[in-house]
VONU-985694 format. One record per residue: residue in three letters; residue number from 1; x negated, y, z of N, C-alpha, C in turn. Coordinates in Angstrom, 3 decimals. Layout:
// residues N
  type  seq     neast    nnorth       nup    caeast   canorth      caup     ceast    cnorth       cup
   ala  NUM         X         Y         Z         X         Y         Z         X         Y         Z
...
***
This chain:
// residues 250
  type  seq     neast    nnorth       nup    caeast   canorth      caup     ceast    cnorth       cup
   unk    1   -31.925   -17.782    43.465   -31.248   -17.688    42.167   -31.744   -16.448    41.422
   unk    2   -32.208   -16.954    40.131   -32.414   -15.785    39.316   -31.544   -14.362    38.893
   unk    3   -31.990   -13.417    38.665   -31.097   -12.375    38.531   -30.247   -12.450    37.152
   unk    4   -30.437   -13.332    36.804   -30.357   -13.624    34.904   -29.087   -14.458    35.318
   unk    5   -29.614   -15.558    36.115   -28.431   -16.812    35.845   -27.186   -16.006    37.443
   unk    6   -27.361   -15.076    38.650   -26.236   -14.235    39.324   -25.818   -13.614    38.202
   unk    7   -26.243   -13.001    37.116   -25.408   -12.459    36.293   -23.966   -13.561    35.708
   unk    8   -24.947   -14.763    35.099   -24.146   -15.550    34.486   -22.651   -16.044    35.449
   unk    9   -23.179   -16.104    36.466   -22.210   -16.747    37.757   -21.193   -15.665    38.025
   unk   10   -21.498   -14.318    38.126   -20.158   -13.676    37.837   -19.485   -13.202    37.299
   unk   11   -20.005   -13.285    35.403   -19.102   -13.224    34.343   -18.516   -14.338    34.556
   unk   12   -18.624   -15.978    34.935   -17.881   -17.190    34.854   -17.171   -16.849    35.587
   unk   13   -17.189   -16.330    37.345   -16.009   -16.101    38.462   -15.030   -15.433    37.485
   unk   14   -15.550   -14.073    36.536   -14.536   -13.117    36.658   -13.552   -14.052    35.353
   unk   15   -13.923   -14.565    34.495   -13.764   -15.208    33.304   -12.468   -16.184    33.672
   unk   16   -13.094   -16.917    35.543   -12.370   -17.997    35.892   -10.724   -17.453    36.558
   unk   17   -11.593   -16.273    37.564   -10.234   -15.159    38.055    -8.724   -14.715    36.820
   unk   18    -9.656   -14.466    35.843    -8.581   -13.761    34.758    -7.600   -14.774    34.580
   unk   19    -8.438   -16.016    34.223    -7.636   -17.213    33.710    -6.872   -17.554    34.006
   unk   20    -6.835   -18.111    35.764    -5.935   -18.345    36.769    -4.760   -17.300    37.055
   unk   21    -5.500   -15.925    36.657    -4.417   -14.492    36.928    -3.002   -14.885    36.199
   unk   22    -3.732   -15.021    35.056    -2.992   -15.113    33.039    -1.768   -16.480    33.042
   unk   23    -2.385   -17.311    33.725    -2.001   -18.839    33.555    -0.798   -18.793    34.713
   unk   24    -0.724   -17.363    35.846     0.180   -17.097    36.359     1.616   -16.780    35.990
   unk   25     1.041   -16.045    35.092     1.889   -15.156    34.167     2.679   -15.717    32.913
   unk   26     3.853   -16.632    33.068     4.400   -17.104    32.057     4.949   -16.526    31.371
   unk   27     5.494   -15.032    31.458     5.978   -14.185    30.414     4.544   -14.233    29.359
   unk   28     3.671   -14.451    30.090     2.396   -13.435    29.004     2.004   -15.217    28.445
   unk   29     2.052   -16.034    29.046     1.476   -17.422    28.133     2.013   -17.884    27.376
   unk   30     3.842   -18.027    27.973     4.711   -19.240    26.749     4.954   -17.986    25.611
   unk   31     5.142   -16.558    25.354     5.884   -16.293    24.181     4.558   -15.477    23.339
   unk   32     2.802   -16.106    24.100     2.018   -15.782    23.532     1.449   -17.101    22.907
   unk   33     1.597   -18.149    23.348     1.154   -19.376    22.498     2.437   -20.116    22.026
   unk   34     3.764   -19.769    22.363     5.009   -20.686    21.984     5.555   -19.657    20.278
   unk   35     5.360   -17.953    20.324     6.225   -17.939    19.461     5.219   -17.809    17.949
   unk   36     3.983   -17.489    17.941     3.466   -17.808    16.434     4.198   -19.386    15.841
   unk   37     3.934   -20.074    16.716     4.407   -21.257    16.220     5.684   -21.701    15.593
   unk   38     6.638   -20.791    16.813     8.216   -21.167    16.741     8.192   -19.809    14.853
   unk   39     8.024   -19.033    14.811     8.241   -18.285    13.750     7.548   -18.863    12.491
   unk   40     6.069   -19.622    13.119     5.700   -20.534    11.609     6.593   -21.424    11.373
   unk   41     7.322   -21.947    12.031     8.393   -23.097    11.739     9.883   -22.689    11.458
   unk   42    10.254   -21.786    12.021    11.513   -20.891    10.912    11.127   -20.289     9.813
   unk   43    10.157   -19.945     9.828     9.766   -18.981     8.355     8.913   -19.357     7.360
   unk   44     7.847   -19.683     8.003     6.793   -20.176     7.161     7.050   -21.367     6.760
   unk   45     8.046   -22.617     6.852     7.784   -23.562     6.627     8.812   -23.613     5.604
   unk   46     9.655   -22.847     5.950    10.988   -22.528     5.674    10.760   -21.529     3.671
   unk   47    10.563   -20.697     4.139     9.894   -19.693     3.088     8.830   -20.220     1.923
   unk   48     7.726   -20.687     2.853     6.688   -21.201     2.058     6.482   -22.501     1.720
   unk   49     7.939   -23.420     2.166     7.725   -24.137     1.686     6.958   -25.604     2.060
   unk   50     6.970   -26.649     2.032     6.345   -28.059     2.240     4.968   -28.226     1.443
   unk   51     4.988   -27.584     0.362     4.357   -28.416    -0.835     2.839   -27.663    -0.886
   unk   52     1.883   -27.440     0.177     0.980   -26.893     0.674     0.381   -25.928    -0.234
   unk   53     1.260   -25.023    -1.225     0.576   -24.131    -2.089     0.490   -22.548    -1.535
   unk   54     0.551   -21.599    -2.393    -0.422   -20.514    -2.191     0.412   -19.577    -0.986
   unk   55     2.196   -19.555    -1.320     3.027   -18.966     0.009     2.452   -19.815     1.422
   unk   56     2.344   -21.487     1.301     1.579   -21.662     2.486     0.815   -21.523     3.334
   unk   57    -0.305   -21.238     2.297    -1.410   -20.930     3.077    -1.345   -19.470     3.214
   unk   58    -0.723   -18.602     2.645    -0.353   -17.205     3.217     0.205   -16.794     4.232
   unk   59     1.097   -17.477     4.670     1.936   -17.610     6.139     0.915   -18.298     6.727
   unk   60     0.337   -19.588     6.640    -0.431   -19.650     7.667    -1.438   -18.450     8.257
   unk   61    -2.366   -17.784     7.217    -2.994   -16.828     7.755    -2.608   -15.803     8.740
   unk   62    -1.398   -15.292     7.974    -0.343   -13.978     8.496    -0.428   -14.469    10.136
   unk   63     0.427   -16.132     9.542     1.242   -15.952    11.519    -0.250   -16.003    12.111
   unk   64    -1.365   -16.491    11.654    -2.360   -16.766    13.018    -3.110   -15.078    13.354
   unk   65    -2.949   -14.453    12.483    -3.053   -12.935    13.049    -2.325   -12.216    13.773
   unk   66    -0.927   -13.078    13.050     0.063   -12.396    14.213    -0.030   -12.817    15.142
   unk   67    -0.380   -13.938    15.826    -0.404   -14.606    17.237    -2.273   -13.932    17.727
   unk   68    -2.748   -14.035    16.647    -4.434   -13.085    17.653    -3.813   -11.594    18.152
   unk   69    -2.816   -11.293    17.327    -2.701    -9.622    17.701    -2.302    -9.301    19.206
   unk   70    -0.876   -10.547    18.896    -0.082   -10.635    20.681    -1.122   -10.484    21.636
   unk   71    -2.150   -11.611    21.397    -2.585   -11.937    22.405    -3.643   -10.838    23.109
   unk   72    -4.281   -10.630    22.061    -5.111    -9.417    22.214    -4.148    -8.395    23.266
   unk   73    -3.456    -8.005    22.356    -2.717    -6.400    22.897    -2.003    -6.909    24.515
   unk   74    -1.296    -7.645    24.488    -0.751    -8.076    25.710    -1.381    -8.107    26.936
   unk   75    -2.771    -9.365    26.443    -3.706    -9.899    27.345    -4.445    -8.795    27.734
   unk   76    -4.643    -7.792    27.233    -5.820    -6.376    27.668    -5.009    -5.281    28.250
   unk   77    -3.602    -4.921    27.211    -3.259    -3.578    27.590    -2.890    -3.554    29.097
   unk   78    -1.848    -4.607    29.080    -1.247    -4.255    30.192    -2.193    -5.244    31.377
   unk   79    -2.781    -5.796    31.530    -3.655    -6.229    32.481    -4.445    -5.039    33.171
   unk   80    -5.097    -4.338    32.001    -5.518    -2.888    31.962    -4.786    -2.222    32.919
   unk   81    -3.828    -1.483    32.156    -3.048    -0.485    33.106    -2.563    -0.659    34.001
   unk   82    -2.697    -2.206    34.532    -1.843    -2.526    36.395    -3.679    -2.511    37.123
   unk   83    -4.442    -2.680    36.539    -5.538    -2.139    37.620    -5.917    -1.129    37.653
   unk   84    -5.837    -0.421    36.652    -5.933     1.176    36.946    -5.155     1.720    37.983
   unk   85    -3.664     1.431    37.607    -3.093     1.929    38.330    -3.145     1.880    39.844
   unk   86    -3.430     0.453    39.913    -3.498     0.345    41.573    -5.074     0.175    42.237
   unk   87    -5.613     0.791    41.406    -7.261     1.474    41.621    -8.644     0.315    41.829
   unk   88    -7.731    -0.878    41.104    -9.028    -1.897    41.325   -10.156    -1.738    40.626
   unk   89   -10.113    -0.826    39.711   -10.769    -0.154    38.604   -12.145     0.707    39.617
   unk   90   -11.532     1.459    40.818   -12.688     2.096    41.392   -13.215     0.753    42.381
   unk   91   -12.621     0.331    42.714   -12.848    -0.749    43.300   -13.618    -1.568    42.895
   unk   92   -13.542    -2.182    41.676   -14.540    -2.702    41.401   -15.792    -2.412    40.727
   unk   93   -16.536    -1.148    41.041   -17.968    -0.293    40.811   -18.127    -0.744    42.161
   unk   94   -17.528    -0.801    43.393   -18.116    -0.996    44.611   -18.569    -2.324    44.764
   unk   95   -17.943    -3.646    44.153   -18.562    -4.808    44.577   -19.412    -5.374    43.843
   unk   96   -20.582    -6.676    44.368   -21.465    -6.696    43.952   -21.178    -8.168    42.501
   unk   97   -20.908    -7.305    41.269   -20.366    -7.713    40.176   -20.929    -7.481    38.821
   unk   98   -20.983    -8.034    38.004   -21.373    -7.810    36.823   -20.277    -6.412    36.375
   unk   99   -21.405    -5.176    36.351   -19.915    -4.214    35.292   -19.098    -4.180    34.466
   unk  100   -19.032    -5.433    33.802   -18.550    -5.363    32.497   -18.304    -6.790    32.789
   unk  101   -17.907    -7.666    33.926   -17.952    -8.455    33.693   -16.389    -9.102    33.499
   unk  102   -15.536    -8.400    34.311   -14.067    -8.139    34.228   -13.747    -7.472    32.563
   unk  103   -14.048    -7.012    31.527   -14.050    -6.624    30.143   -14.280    -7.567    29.496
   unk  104   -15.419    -8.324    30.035   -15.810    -9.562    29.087   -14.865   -10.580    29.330
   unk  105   -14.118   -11.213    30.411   -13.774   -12.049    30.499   -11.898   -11.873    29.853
   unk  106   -11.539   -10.873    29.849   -10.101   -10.387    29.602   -10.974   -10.612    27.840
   unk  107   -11.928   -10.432    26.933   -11.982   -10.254    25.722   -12.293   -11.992    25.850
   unk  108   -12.602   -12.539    26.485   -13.608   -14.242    26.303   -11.413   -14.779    26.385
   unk  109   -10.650   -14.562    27.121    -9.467   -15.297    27.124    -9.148   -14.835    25.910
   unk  110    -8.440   -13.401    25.376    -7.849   -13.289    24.211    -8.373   -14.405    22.988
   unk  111    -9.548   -14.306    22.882   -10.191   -15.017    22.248    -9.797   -16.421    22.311
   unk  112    -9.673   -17.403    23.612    -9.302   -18.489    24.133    -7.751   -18.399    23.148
   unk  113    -6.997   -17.773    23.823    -5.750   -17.702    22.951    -5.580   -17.617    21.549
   unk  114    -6.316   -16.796    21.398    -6.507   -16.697    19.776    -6.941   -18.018    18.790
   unk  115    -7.465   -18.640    19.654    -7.960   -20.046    18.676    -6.764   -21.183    18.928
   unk  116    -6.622   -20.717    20.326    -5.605   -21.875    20.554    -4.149   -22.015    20.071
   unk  117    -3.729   -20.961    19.564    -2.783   -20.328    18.568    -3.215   -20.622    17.154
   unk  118    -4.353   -20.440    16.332    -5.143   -21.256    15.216    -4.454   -22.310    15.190
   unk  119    -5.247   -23.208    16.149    -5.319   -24.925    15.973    -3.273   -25.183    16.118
   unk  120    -3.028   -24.769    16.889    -1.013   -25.203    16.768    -1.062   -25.087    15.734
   unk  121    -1.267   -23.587    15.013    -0.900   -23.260    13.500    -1.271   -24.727    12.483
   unk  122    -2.721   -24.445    12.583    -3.147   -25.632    11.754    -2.648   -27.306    11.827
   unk  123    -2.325   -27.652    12.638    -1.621   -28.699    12.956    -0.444   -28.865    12.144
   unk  124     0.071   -27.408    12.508     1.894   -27.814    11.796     1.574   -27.516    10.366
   unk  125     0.718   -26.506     9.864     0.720   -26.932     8.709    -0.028   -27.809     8.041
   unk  126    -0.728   -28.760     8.444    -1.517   -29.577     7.980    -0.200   -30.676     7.715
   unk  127     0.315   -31.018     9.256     1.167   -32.151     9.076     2.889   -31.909     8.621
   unk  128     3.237   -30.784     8.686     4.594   -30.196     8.200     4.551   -29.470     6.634
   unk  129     3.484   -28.712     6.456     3.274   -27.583     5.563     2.521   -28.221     3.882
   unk  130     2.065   -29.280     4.539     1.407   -29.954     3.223     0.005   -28.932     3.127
   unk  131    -0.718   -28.491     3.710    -1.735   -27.380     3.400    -3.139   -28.426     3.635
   unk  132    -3.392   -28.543     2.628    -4.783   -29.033     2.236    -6.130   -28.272     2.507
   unk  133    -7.021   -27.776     3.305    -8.338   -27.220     2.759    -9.469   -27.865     3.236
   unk  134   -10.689   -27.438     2.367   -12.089   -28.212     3.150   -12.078   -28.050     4.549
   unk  135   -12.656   -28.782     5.269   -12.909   -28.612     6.977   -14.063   -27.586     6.683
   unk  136   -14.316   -26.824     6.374   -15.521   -25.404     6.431   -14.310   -24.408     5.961
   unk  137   -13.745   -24.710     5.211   -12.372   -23.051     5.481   -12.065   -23.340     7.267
   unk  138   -10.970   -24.809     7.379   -10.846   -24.360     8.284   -11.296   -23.449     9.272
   unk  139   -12.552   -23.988     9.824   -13.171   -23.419    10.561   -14.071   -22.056    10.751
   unk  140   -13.780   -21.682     9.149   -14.183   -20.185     9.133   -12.968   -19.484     9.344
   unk  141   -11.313   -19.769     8.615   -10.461   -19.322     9.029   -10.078   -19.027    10.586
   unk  142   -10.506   -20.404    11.265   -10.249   -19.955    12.707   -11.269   -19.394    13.711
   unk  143   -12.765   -18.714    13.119   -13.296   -18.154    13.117   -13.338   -16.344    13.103
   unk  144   -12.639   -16.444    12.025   -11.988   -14.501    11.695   -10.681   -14.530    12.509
   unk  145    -9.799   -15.420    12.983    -9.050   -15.273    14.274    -9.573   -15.162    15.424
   unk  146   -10.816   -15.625    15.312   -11.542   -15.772    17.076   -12.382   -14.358    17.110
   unk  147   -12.770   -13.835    16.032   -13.618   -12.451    16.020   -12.585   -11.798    15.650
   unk  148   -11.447   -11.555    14.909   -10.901   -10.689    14.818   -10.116    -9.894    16.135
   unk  149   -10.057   -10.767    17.096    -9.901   -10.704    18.739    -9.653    -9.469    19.000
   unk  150   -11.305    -9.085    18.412   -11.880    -8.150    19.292   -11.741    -6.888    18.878
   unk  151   -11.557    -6.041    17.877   -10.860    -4.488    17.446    -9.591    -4.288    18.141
   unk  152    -8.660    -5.707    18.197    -7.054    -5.663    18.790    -7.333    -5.569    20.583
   unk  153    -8.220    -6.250    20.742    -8.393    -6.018    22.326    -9.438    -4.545    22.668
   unk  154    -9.900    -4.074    22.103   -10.167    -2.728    21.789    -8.989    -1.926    21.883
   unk  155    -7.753    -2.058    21.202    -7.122    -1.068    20.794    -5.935    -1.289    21.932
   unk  156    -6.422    -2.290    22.993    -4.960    -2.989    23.934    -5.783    -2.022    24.956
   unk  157    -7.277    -1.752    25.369    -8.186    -1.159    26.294    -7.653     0.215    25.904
   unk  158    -7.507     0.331    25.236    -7.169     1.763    24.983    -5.926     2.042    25.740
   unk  159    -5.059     1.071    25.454    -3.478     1.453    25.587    -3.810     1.389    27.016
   unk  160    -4.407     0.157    27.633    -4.048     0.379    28.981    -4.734     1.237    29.395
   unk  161    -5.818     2.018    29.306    -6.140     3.488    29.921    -5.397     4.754    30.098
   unk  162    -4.726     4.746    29.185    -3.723     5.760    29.015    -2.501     5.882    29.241
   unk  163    -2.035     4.627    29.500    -0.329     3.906    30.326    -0.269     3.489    31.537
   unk  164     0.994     4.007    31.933     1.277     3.496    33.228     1.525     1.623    33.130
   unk  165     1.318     1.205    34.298     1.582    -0.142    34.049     3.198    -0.350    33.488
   unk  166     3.991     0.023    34.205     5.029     0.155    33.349     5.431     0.511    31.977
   unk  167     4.507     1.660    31.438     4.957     1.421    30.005     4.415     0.986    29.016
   unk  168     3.113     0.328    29.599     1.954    -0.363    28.907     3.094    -1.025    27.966
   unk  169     4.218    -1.843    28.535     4.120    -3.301    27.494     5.153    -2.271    26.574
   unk  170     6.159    -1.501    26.905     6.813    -0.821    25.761     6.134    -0.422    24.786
   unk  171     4.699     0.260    24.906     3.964     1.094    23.964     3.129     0.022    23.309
   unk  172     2.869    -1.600    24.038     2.397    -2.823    23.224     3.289    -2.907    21.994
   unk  173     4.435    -3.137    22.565     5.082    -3.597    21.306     5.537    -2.337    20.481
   unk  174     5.611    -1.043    20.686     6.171    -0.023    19.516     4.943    -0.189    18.788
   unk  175     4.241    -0.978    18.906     3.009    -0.475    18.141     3.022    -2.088    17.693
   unk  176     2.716    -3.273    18.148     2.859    -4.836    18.205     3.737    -5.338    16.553
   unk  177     5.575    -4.424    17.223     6.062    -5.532    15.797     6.200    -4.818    14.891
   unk  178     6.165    -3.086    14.648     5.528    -2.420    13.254     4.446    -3.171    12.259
   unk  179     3.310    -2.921    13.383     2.049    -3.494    12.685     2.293    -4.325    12.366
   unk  180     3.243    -5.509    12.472     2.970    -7.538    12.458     3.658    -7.265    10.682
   unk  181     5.318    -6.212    10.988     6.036    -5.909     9.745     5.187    -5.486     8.354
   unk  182     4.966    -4.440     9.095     4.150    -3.314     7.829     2.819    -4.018     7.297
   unk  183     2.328    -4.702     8.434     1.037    -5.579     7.617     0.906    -6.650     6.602
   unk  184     2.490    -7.170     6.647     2.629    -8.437     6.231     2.219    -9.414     6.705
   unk  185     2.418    -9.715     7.749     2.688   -10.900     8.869     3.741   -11.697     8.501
   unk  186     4.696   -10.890     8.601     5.931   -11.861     8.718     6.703   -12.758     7.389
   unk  187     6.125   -11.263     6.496     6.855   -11.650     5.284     5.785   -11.514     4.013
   unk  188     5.576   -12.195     2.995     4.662   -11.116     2.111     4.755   -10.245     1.874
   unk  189     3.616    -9.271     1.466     4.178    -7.624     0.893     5.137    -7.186    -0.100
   unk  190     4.884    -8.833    -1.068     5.596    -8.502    -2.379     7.320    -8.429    -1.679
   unk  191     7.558    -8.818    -0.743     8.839    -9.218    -0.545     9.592    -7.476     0.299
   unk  192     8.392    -6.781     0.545     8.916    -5.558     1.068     8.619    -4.332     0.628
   unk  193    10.198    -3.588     0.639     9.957    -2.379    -0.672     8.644    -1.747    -0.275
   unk  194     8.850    -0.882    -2.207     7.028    -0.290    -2.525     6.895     0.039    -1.135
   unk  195     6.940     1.720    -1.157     6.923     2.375    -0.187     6.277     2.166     1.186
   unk  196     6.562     0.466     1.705     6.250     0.274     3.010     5.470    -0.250     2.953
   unk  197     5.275    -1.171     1.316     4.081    -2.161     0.814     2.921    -1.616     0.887
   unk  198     3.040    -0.089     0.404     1.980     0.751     0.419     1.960     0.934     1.596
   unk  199     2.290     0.869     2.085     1.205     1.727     4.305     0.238     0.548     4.492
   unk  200     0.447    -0.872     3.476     0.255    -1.736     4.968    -1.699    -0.954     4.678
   unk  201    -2.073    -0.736     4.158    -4.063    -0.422     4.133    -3.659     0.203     5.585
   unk  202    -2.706     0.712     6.495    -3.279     2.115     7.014    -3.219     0.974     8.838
   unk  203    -2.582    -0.367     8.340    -2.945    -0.738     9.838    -3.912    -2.000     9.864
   unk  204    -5.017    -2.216    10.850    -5.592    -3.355    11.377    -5.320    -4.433    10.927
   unk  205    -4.428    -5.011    11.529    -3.476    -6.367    10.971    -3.633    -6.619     9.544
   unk  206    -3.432    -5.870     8.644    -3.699    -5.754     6.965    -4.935    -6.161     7.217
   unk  207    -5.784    -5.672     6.888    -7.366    -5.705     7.388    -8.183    -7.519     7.714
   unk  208    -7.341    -7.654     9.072    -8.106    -9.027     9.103    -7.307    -9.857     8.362
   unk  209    -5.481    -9.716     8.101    -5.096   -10.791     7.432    -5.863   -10.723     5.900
   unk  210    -6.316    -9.952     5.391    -6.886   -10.052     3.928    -8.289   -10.959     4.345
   unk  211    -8.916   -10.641     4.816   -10.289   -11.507     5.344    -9.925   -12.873     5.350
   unk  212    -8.450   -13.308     6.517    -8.730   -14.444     6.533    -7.559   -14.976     4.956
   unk  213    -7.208   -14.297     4.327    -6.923   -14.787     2.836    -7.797   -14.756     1.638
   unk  214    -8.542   -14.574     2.008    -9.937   -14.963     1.238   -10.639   -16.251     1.712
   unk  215   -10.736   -16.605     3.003   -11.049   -17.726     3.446   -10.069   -19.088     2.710
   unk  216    -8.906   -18.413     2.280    -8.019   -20.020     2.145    -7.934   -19.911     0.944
   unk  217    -8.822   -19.000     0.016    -8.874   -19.082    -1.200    -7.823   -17.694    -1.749
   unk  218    -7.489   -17.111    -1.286    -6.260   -16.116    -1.803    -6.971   -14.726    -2.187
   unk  219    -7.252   -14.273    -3.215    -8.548   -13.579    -3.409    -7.696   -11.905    -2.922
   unk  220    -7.870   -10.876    -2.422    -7.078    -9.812    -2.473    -7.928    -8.802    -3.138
   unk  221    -7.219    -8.003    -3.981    -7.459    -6.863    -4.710    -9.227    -5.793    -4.448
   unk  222    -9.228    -5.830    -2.919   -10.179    -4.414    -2.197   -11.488    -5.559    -1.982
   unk  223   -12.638    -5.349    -2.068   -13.906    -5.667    -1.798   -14.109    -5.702    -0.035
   unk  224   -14.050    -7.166     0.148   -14.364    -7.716     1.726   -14.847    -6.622     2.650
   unk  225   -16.107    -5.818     2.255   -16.775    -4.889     3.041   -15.794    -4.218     3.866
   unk  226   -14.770    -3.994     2.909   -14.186    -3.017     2.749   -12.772    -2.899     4.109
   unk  227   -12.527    -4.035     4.474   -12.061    -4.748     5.369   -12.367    -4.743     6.829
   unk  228   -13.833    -5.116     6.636   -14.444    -5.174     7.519   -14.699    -3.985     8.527
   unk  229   -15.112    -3.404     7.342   -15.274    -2.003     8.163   -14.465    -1.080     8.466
   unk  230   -13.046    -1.467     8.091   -11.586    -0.541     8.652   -12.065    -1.447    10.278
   unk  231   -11.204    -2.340    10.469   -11.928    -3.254    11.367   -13.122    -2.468    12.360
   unk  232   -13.949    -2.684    11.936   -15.067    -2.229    12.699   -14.654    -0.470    13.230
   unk  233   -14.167     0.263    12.238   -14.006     1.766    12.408   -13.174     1.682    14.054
   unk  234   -11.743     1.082    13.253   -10.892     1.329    14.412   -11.367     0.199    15.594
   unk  235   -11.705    -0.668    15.867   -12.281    -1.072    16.880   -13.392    -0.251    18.073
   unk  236   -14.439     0.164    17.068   -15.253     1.278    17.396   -14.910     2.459    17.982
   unk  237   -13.781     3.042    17.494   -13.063     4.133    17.763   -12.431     3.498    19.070
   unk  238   -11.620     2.710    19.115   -10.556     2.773    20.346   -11.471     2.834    21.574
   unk  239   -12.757     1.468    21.435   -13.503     1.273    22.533   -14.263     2.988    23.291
   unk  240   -14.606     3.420    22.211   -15.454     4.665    22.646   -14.312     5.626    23.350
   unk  241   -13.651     5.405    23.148   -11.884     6.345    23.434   -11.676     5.833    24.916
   unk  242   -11.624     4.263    25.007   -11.570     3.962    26.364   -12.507     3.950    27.102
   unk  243   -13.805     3.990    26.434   -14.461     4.397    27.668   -14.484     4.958    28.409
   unk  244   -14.090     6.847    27.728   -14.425     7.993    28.118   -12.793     7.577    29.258
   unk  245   -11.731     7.220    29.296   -10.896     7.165    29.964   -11.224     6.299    31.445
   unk  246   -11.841     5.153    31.114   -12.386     4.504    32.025   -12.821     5.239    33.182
   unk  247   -14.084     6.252    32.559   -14.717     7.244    33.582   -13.629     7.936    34.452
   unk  248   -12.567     8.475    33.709   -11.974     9.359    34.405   -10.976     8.538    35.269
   unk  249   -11.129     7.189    35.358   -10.335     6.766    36.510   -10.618     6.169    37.787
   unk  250   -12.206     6.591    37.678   -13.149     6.441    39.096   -14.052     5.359    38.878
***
């Protein structure tokens, strides 16, 4: 066997390991693929309405960021900080493994989740929501959910370097349902005083939900780049942050 395709064979083990780990874990599956949905259907359908116009397709975007964010932060942080803690982290430099191949596969599931949270979305509002678009939005929309993954699972690597497994998931969510609020996830901005309307530039969540509201036609104020590269900054930032933590845990 080539050294090319042993590589490939144990990013798939570790990819397959995580899966089975995750798929263990029903706290972390049903209220990571059950509640975008259950909240698009109290709120979004509710709020925005049947009649597939512009509040529609705004909640659709919101909740499917809000469900990439869960998944991200959940699926990394605290997965993270229970192997640190119990040193599988040095442990695994000793076996004969792809290095990065346990990183890739915790970012290849979020991702898994992240789309698969999309398509529910899109479903209910296609067939509940009245939301009309070309099949090329779709699929760019659930596209900037499937890449947007990856800054939030960045910023979950972070958390779990620096948390005990225990307070990983507290410090997920002090950070989880701010951001979902302040970004306008839940609600539009217009609907929440100035003051808080104004923070949302200063988190992530803002960031990709404007990207993917440009995809469904919803034009926002700031120049795309501009998006992108908050995005890219803080992604960039967290990863280089966890690296250096990584090291220091053997």
């Amino acid at each position: 066997m080539s050294a090319r395709a042993s590589a490939w064979r144990g990013h798939l083990q570790e990819l397959r390991c995580e899966l089975v780990r995750l798929l263990r874990e029903p706290m972390y599956v049903l209220p990571t693929l059950l509640f975008p949905a259950l909240f698009y259907v109290m709120f979004g359908l509710l709020i925005g309405g049947r009649d597939g116009g512009d509040a529609a397709r705004y909640l659709l975007v919101t909740y499917g960021v809000f469900g990439t964010l869960g998944a991200a932060l959940f699926g990394v942080a605290v997965t993270v900080s229970i192997d640190r803690e119990r040193g599988f982290m040095a442990l695994r430099r000793a076996l004969p493994a792809p290095p990065t191949g346990w990183l890739t596969a915790r970012l290849a599931i979020a991702m898994l989740f992240s789309l698969l949270i999309s398509l529910q979305l899109a479903a209910l509002a296609m067939l509940a929501g009245g939301v009309s678009m070309a099949p090329g939005a779709w699929v760019m929309l659930w596209a900037v959910n499937l890449l947007g993954a990856v800054p939030f699972c960045a910023i979950g690597l972070l958390i779990g370097c620096v948390t005990s497994a225990n307070a990983a998931p507290a410090v997920v969510n002090v950070l989880f349902l701010p951001m979902a609020f302040l970004s306008g996830l839940w609600l539009p901005l217009e609907m929440l005083p100035g003051p808080l309307a104004e923070l949302a530039p200063a988190w992530p969540a803002y960031h990709l939900a404007q990207i993917g509201l440009r995809v469904v036609g919803l034009e926002a104020g700031q120049p795309l780049w501009l998006h992108v590269a908050a995005l890219l900054l803080v992604g960039g930032a967290c990863a280089v942050l966890a690296q250096r933590g990584l090291r220091r845990a053997g």
